[in-house]
Structures are given as C-alpha cells and as structure tokens.
N, C-alpha and C positions, 0 to 999 in steps of 0.2 A: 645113428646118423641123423634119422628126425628127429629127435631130444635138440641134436646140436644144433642143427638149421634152426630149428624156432628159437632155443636161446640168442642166435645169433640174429636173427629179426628181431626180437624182442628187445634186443639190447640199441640196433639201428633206428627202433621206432621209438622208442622212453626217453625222456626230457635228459639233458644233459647232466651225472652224477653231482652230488654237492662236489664231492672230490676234485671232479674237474673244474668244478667254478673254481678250486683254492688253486688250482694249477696253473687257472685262467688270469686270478688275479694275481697270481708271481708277477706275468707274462708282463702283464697289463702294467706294473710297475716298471720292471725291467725298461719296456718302452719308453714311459713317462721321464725315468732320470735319461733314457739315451737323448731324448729332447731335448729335457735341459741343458744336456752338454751341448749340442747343436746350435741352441738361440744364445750361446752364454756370450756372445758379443752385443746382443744388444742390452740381457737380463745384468750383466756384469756377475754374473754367479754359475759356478761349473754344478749347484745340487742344492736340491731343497731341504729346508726343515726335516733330521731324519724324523719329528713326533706326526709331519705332514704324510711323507712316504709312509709311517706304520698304519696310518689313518685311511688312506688307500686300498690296503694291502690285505685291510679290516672290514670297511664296508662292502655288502655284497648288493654291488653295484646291477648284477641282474634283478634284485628284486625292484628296482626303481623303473624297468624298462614293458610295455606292452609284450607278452608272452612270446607274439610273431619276432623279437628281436631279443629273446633272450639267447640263443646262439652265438649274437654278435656285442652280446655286453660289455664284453672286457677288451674289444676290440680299441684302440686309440682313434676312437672316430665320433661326432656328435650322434646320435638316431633320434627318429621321431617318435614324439610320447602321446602324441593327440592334438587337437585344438590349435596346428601349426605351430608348434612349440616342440624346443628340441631337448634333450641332456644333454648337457656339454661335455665336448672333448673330454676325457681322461684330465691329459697336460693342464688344457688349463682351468680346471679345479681343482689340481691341485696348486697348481701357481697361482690363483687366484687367494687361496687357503694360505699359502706362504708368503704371499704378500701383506694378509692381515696380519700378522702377528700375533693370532691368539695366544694368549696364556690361558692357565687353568681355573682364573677365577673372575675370568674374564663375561661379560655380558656381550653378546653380537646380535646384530641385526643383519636379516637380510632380505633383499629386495628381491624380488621374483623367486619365488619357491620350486615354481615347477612339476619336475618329479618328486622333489623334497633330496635328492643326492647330493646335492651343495651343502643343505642345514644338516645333513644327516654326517657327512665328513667333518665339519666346524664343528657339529658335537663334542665329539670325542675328543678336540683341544678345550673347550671353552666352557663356561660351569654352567650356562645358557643360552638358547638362541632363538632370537625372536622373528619370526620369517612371517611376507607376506606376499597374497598370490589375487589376483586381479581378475584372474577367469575361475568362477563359483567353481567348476566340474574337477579342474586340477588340483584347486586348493582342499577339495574335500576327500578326493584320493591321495594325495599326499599328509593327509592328516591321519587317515584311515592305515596306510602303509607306517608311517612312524610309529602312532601307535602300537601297531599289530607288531616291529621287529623292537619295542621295548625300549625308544627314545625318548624317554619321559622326560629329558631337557628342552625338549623342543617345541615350541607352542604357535602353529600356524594359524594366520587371521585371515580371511578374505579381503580386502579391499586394493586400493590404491595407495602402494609405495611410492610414487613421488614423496610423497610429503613424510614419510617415514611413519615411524609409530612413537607418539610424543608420550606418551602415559609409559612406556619404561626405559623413556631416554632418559640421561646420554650412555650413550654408548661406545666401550671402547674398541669396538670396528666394527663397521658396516660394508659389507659385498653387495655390490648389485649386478644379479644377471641379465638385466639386459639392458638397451643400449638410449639413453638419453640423448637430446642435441646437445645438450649443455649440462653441467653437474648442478643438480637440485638442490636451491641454499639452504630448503630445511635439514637436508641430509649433515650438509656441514654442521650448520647448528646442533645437530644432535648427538653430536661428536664430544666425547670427553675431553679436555688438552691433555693430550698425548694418545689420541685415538687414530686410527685408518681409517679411509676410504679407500675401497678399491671398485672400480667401476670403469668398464668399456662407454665411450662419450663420442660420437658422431652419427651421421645419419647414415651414408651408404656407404662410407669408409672410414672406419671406426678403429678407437686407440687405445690400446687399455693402460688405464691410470692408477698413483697409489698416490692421494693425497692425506699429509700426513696434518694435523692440527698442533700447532705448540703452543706455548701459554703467551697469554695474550692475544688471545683470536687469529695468533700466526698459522700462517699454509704453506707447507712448499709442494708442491704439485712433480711428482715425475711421469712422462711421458713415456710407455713402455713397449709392447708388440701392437701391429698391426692386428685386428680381429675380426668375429663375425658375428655378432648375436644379432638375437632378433630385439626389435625397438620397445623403448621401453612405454606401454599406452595408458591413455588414463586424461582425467580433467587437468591435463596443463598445457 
C-alpha cells in the first residue's frame, strides 16, 4: 500500500508526460479549427490549411513557454514568456500561418520572434525563415531553443524589424507579431510580387491585416479580426 501511495505522489509531483503533451496538442487543435468555424463570418472560411493544422499538431508548443506555464501550453490562450511579451494565442498562429501562404520553397520573414513558436510553425511549411527579435534576452533564448529542437531552417537576428532584413529580401511572406500604427513601407518593399504580409496594425485597438503585393507594385490590403498584440518598438 506504500509502494502505491509514493507512486501516486510521484506521478502528482513529475512534469507532465510527453504523452500527455501529444494528448494536449490534439486538444489544442481540436479548439483551434472549433474557432475557425466561430469567426468564419468575418475570416469568410469554415478551416484552415490542413498542412497549417498538421504544423500545430507537430510543434511542441510547451517547449516555447517559461516552465511555470508549461501545464498551460496547449491551452487556447496567450501566456507570458518574460520581458512583458506574450506567445500568442494557439488560433491565431495559426491563422496568422494560413494567411501567409507558405509554400515549401518558400523564403519568410518574420517580425517579432519572441518565444521563436511563430518561426518554429512557418518552419515546417516553408524552406526558410528569417526572424527578428528586438529585446537581446529573448532573441538569444529563442535561438538557443530552435537550435537545441533541430530547426536548422531558421536563423534569428537581434535587431529592429521595422525596417525588415534587406540582405535576404524579397521575401515571399512576411508575419509580424506585433503591432505597428501603420504598416512599414520597407516591409512592403521587401515583398516579392506575389508575396504576403500579414501583420496586426493600430495602436490600442488593433486589426489584423493580409496585404497581398501583385505585379507592378499593386497592393490590395484586406482588413481581417479585431486583435491584441503588444506594440511593435524600435527607432520609428
């Protein structure tokens, strides 16, 4: 009967089984498409990219979280990563993800790296992805983390994305997580014709956008959900 009582403490007290993370990320999709059906009057779409869902369903989105919050990783909710900076929602990375468009031989950029869970998901569509992060302490732990789960697609730079990363543009889609007053012309510029942007744009009540580049320096801009990131800072 004491054999069982400590196994059962033991088992109450030990980090949650991988097993259960794979259990957790069903869940955590499961949610994500019941979303999609939810917002599909403004998204105009009842489901995402299924290579976006596998992309989800794959990354082990606890290892991107502070230890105190790995219980709640696959929860459909932002948590905090440090440095008042958040991991975004589930939903919308991957809506964020399905609204780029990546293909597979695809080059992307991305703005605000973060935990690195954004560039780590656009991975696994896209043949590269070039990410950058604006606070030194996050961008060296998310380099550290990429490294260590064996994303050798993914090359994070420290500085300031406004102005994007010109030495391997253009690019055929660019995500920014976080939130501009206005969308940054070099971002445009650095855009392939026929590339994305997807990027949340306002100051305290924010909109998330997919503007699309077509040839001849044409834009058509759609206006998409209401959102909440944090601002995006830097010399502009």
């Amino acid at each position: 009967m004491k054999c069982l009582l400590l196994v059962l403490l033991l088992c109450a007290c030990s980090p949650v089984a991988e097993y259960d993370y794979a259990e957790k990320r069903a869940a955590m999709v499961q949610a994500i498409e019941e979303q999609v059906r939810l917002t599909s009057q403004w998204m105009d779409q009842t489901a995402l990219d299924p290579r976006v869902i596998k992309a989800m369903g794959t990354v082990p989105r606890h290892q991107f979280v502070p230890e105190e919050y790995r219980r709640l990783a696959y929860w459909n909710h932002p948590l905090p990563i440090g440095d008042k900076q958040t991991i975004s929602q589930p939903y919308i990375v991957a809506l964020m993800t399905h609204l780029a468009e990546p293909d597979p031989e695809d080059v992307v950029l991305e703005v605000g790296t973060g935990s690195g869970y954004q560039a780590a998901v656009l991975a696994q569509l896209a043949k590269q992805v070039y990410t950058i992060e604006i606070i030194p302490e996050l961008g060296r732990q998310a380099t550290e983390r990429l490294r260590r789960l064996g994303l050798d697609n993914i090359e994070v730079r420290i500085g300031d994305g406004y102005y994007g990363w010109e030495e391997h543009a253009p690019f055929d889609a660019i995500v920014v997580t976080a939130a501009p007053e206005q969308i940054p012309p070099r971002l445009i510029e650095q855009l392939k014709p026929g590339g994305v942007l997807v990027i949340p744009v306002g100051r305290d009540f924010q909109q998330l956008m997919q503007v699309k580049k077509g040839s001849g320096e044409k834009i058509e801009t759609r206006r998409l959900i209401p959102v909440k990131f944090v601002p995006l800072t830097g010399e502009h």
